[in-house]
N, C-alpha and C positions, 0 to 999 in steps of 0.2 A: 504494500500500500504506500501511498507517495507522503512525503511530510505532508502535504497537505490535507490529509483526511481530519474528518470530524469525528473526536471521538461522542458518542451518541448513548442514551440510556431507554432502554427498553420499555415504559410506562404502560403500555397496556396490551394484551392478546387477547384475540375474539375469535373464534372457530366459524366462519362466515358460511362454510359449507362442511360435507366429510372430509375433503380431502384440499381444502383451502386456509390458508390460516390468515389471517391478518394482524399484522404487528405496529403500535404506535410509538415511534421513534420521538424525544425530546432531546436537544443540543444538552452538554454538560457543560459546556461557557458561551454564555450568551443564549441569541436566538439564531435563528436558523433564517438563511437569505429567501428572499420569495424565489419560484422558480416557474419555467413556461411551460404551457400544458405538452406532454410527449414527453417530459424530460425524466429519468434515470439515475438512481447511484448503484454502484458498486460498494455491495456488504463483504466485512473478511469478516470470517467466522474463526474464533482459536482453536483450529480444531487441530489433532493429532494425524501422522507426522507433518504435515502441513495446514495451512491453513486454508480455509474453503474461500474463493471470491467469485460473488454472482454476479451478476445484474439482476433487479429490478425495477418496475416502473414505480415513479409516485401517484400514489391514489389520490389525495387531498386535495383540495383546493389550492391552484397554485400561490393564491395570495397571501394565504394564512401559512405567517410563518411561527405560528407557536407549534407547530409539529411536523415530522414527513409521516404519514402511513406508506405501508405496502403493503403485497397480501403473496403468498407463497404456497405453489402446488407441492403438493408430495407426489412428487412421482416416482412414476415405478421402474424406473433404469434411474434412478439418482446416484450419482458422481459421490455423494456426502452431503453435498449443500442443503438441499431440502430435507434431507432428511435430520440431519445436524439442526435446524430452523423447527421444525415441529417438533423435536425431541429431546433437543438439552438447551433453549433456550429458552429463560423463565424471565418473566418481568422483576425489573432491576437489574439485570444481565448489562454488561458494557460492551458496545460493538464499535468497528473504525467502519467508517463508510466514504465515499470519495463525495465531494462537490456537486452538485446533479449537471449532468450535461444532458443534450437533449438533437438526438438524429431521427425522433419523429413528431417533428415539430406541424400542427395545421398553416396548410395555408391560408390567408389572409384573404387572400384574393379570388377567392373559390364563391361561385355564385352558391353552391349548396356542397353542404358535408356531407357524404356518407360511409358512416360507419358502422363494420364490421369485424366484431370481436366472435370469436370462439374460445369458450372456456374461462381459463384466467384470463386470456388476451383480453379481457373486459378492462382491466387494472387503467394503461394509461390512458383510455375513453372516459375513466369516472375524474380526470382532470382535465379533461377536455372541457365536458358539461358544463360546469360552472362559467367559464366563460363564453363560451357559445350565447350561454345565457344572455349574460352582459351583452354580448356584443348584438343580440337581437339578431343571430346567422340560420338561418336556413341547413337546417339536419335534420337525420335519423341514423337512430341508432339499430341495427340490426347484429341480435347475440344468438347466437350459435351453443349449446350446452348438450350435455347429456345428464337429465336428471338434477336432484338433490346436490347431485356429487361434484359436478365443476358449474354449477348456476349459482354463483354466488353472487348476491346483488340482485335479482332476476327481480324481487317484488317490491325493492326501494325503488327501481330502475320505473318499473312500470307503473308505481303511482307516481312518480316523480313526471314521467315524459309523455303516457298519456299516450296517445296516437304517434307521436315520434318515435316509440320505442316496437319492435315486432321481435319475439323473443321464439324460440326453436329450438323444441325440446327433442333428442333424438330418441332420445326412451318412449317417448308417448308416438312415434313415429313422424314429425313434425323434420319439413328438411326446407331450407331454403333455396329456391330456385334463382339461381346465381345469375344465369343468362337472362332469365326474366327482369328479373331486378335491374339489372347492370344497362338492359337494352330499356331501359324505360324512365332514363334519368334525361333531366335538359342539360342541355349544355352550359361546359363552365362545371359542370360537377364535379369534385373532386373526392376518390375514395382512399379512406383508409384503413387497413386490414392489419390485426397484432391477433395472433393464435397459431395454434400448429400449423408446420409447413406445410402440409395438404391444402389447407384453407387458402394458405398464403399466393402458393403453386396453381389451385386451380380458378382463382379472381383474377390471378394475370394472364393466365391462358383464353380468360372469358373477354378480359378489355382487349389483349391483342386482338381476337379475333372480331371484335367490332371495333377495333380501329383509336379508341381512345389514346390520345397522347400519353405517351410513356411519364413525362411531368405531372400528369394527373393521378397517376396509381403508386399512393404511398403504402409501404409495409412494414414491419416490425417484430423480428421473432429473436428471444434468449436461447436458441437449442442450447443442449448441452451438448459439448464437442463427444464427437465418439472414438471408439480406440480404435488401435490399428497396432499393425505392426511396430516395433522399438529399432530405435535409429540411435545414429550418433548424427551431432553437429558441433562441426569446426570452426570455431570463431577467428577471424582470418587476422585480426590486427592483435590478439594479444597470444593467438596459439593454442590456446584452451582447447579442450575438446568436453561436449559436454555430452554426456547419455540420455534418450529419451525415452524411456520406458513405454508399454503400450498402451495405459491407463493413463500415463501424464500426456499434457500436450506442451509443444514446444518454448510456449510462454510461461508455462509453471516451470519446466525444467528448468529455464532460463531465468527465471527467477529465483528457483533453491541454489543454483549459481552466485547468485548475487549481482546477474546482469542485468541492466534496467532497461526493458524495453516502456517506451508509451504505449499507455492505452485507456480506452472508454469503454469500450461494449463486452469486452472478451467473449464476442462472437459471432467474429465475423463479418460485422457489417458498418464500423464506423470509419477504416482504414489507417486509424492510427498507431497502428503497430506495425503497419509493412514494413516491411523486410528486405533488404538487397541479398538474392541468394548469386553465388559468383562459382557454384559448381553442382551439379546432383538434380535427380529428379521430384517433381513437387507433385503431390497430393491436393490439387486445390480444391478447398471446401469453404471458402468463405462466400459473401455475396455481393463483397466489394470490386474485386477484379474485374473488368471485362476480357470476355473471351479472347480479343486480340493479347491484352495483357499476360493470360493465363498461356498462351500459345509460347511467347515469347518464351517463359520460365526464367527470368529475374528477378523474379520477387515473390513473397508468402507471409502469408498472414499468419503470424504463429499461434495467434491465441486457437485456430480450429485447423490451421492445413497442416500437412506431415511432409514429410520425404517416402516419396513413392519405394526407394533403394532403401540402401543402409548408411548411405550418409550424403549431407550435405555441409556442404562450406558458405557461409552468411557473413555479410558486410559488419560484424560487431566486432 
């Protein structure tokens, strides 16, 4: 975590669904800076042999700065993090968390919002709301859930929005027709989509195919990076060579090193951790890259891509 982190005290937890948690974050010096609706910190957890670091969205109102909430899936391939969050985190707990940055910021200038959350991806939408409000913008929100189990928020949501909100439950058999919807917006409409890749993957296969500007289709997803084979990487200015194991990714590695790479999303999608690779082959798996980029092979995202081989040599 960078000197800059906040260290933060845990004040309250709420069980918003079965498998949702929600945690209310207080500053421990001072108050905590307003921040814009999409925006994110990164939690380190003290956890054992290393430390866990996520991302999350901020749920709150971006205005009010006497707190951040977030809210946190337990999932079922979890890395540590979530589950380390549901399970030894207790209020009064002390956590470092980074500054909120923000890579899925609304546009301004969008005649109408829509949005599209699946699941948790509800999180950075409920700070959306609030301003929306203010600003008097032209939305709906369409949520995507299965069940009790990730529809958290579902019935604050719907008396709060009223006809702006259209909720879809896959338990009850309830599915949203994506092409329908998408093909039935005016123009000037901008959408945005934060939940599993699937969701994410098949809203954009829907706008390409009706033509929507690529600027108009915003998205947002925390995967958790997945393993893969264990690599070595040679860092070319000081000699090192560092081992990648197949559970760690290149950015933790690099970090139990004590080398500092930047970074905001650790995953994939904000580009500030690229990487100059200067030999070996890359595993690209972020969503930053463009394909011409990814052809080249100069560069990798460490926090989710690997080395295809068993080693690569990088610009550190």
């Amino acid at each position: 975590m960078s000197t800059d982190s906040i260290r933060v005290r845990v004040s309250g937890i709420e069980q918003v669904s079965p498998l949702i948690r929600e945690f209310t974050l207080e500053a421990i010096d001072g108050e905590f800076l307003a921040f814009s609706p999409g925006s994110h910190v990164v939690v380190e957890m003290p956890a054992e042999p290393r430390p866990h670091r996520n991302a999350y969205s901020l749920l709150s109102d971006p205005r009010d700065s006497g707190c951040y909430r977030i809210a946190v899936r337990l999932q079922e391939q979890s890395r540590g993090g979530s589950v380390y969050m549901h399970e030894s985190v207790k209020v009064g707990d002390e956590l470092s968390i980074t500054p909120p940055a923000n890579l899925f910021a609304p546009n301004w200038n969008a005649g109408k919002h829509l949005l599209l959350a699946g699941g948790v991806g509800i999180t950075p939408f409920m700070a959306y709301l609030p301003e929306l409000k203010r600003r008097g913008a032209d939305f709906e929100l369409h949520y995507l859930y299965r069940g009790s189990s990730t529809g958290a928020y579902r019935e604050q949501l719907k008396a709060e929005l009223g006809e702006q909100c259209f909720l879809y439950d896959s338990e009850a058999g309830q599915r949203c027709a994506l092409g329908e919807l998408l093909a039935d917006q005016p123009r000037g409409t901008h959408v945005y989509i934060c939940g599993p890749e699937e969701l994410i993957a098949g809203v954009r296969e829907v706008t390409e195919e009706l033509g929507w500007p690529a600027s108009h289709v915003h998205f947002e997803a925390f995967a958790a990076p997945q393993p893969g084979k264990p690599f070595e990487v040679e860092l070319s200015r000081s000699g090192r060579t560092v081992k990648v194991d197949g559970e760690t990714t290149l950015l933790e590695a690099l970090e139990d090193a004590e080398v500092d790479v930047p970074h905001l999303c650790r995953g994939g999608v904000c580009g500030q951790c690229v990487t100059r690779v200067l030999s070996g082959d890359i595993e690209h798996r972020d969503e930053f890259l463009s394909a011409a980029e990814r052809e080249q092979g100069d560069c990798i995202m460490p926090c989710v891509s690997r080395a295809s081989g068993k080693r690569l040599v990088i610009d550190l």
